[in-house]
SESE-718083 format. One record per residue (C-alpha): x negated, y negated, z negated; residue in one letter. Coordinates in nm, 3 decimals. Layout:
{pati {X,Y,Z},"a"}
...
//
This chain:
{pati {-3.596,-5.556,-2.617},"x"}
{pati {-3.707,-5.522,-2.988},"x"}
{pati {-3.554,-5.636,-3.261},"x"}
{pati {-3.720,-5.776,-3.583},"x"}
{pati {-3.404,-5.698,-3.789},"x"}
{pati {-3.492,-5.445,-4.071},"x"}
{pati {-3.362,-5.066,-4.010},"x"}
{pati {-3.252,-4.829,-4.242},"x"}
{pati {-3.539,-4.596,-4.199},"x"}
{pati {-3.727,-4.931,-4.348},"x"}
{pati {-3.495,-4.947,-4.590},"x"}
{pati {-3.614,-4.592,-4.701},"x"}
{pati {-3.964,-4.678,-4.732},"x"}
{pati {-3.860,-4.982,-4.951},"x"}
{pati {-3.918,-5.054,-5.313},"x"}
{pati {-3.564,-5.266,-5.416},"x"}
{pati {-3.853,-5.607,-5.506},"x"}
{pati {-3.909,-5.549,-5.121},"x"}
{pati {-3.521,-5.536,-5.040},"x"}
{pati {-3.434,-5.842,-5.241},"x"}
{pati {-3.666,-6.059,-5.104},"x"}
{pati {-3.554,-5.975,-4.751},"x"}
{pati {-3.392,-6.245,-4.563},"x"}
{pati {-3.019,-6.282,-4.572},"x"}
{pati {-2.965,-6.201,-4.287},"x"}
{pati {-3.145,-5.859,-4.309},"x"}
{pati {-2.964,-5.797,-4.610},"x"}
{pati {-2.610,-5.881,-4.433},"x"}
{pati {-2.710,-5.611,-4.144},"x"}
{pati {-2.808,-5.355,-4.355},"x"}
{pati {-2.497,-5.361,-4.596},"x"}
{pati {-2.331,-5.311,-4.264},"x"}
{pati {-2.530,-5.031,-4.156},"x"}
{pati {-2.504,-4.880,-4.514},"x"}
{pati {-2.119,-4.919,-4.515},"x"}
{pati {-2.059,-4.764,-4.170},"x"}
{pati {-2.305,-4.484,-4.294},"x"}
{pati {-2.056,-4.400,-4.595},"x"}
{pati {-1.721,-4.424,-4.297},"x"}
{pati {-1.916,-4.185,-4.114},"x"}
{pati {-1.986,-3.991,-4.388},"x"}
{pati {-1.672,-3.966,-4.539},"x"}
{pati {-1.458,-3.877,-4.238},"x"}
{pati {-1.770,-3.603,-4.158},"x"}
{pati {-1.725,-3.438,-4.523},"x"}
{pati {-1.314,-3.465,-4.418},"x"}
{pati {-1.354,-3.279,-4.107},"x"}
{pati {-1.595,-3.024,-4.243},"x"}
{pati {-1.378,-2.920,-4.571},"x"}
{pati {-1.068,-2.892,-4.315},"x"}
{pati {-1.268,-2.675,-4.110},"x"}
{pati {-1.443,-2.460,-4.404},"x"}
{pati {-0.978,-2.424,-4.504},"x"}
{pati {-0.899,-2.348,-4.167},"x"}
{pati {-1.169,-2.077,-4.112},"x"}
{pati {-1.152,-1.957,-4.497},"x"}
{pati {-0.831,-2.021,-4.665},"x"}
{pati {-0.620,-1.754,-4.587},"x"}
{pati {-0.888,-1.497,-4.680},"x"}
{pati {-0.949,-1.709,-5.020},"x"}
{pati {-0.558,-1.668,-5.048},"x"}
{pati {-0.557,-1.278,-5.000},"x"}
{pati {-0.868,-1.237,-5.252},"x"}
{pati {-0.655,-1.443,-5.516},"x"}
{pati {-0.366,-1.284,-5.481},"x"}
{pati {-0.601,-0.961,-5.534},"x"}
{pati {-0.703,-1.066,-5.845},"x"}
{pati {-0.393,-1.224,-5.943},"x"}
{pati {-0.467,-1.572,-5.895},"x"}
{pati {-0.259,-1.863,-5.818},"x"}
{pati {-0.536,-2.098,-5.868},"x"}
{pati {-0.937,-2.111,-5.923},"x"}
{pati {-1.240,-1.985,-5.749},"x"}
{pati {-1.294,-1.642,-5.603},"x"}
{pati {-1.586,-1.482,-5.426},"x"}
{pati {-1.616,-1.298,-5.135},"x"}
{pati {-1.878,-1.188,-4.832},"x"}
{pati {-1.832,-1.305,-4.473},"x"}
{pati {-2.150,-1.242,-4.261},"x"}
{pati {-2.417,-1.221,-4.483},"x"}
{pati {-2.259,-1.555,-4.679},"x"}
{pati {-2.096,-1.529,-5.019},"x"}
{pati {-1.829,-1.744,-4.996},"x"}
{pati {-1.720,-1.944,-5.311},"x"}
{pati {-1.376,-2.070,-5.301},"x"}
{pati {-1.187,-2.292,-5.524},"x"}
{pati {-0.871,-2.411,-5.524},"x"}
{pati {-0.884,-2.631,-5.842},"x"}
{pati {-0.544,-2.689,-6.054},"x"}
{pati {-0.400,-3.008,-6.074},"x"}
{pati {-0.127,-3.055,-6.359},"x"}
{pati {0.076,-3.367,-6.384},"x"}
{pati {0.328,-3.448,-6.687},"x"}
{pati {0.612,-3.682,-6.699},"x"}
{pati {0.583,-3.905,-6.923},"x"}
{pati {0.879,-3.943,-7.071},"x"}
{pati {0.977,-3.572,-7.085},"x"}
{pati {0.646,-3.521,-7.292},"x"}
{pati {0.790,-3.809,-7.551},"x"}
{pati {1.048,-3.660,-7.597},"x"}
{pati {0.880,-3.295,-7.657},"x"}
{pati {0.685,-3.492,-7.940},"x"}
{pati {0.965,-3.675,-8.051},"x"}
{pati {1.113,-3.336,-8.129},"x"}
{pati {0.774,-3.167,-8.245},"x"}
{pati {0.776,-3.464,-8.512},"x"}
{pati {1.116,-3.368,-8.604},"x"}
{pati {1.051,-3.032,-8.637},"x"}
{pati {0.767,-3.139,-8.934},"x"}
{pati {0.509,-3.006,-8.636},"x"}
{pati {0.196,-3.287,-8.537},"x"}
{pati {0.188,-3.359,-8.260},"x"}
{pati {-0.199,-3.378,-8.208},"x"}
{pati {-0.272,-3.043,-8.304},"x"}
{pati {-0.107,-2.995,-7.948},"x"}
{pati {-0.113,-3.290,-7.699},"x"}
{pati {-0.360,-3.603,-7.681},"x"}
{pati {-0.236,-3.951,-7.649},"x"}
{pati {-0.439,-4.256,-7.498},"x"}
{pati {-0.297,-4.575,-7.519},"x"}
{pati {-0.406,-4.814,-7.293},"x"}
{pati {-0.341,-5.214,-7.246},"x"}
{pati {-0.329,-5.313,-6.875},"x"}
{pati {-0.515,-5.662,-6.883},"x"}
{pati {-0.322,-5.863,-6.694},"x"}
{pati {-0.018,-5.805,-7.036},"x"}
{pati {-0.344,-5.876,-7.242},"x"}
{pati {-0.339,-6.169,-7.102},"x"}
{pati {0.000,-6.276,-7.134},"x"}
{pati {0.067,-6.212,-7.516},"x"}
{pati {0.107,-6.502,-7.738},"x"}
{pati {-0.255,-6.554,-7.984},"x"}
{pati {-0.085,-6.408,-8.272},"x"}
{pati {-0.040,-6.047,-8.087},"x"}
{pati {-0.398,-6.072,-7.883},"x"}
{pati {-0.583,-6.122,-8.276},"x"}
{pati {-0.366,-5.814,-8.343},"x"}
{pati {-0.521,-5.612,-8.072},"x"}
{pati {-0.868,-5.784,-8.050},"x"}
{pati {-1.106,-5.579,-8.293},"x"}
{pati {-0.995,-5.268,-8.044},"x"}
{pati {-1.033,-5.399,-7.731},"x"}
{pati {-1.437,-5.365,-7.585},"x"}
{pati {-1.474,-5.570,-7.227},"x"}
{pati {-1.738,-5.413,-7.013},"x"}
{pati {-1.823,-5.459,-6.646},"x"}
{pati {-1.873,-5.196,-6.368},"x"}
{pati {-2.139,-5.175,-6.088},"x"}
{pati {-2.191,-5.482,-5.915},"x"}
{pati {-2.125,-5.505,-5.551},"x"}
{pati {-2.165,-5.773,-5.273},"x"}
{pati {-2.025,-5.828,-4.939},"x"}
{pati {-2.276,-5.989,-4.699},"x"}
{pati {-2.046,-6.231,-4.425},"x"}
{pati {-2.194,-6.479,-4.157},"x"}
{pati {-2.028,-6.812,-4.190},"x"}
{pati {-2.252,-6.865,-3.794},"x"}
{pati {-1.959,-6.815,-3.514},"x"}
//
């Protein structure tokens, strides 16, 4: 049995006027296709990095410790492979500990920016909230743009 539904190896081949003019249908199937590709991809790349720690982490632990590492990348050889491992660093700060290191800084005559950075940020749904006279306040900084569009394709046919 054949199927006249478009595949993703047409999809390929396709120039995105092609694509949009496809039927809706079509364009339902392939999202579909596309979005099981990523699942499949994803838990792939999962089971592949867990793999690549399993067989190479303890040797990437002994070659930082060598070089007196905690974290980073090191090098090493393993079967005619050079082996480049990184174990990247991931520092978190509370919050409120670091106001009050700045708080002190300040008292100490110290600024603070020549050693931490601050972003302030407004979530939207408080934007939204304040009364007019506080949103005019904040207005001239606030800059609204819009990510990458995305669609989800459903039949409404049982």
């Amino acid at each position: 049995m054949t199927s006249n539904r478009t595949t993703l190896a047409e999809l390929r081949t396709m120039d995105v006027p092609q694509l949009a003019a496809l039927p809706i249908d079509h364009l339902a199937l392939l999202a579909d296709d596309v979005a099981t590709l990523k699942a499949d991809a994803k838990t792939l790349g999962d089971k592949l990095a867990t793999a690549l720690h399993s067989r190479f982490g303890d040797q990437a632990a002994v070659t930082r410790r060598i070089e007196g590492k905690d974290t980073g990348r090191v090098r090493f050889q393993v079967g005619g492979f050079e082996i480049v491992a990184d174990l990247p660093k991931r520092t978190e700060w509370d919050q409120g500990r670091l106001r009050d290191a700045v708080a002190v800084l300040r008292g100490w005559g110290e600024d603070p920016a020549d050693y931490v950075t601050v972003e302030m940020s407004v979530p939207e749904s408080r934007y939204a909230a304040w009364p007019p006279r506080i949103r005019a306040l904040f207005e001239p900084a606030r800059t609204v743009g819009t990510g990458r569009p995305t669609y989800t394709l459903r039949s409404t046919e049982p």
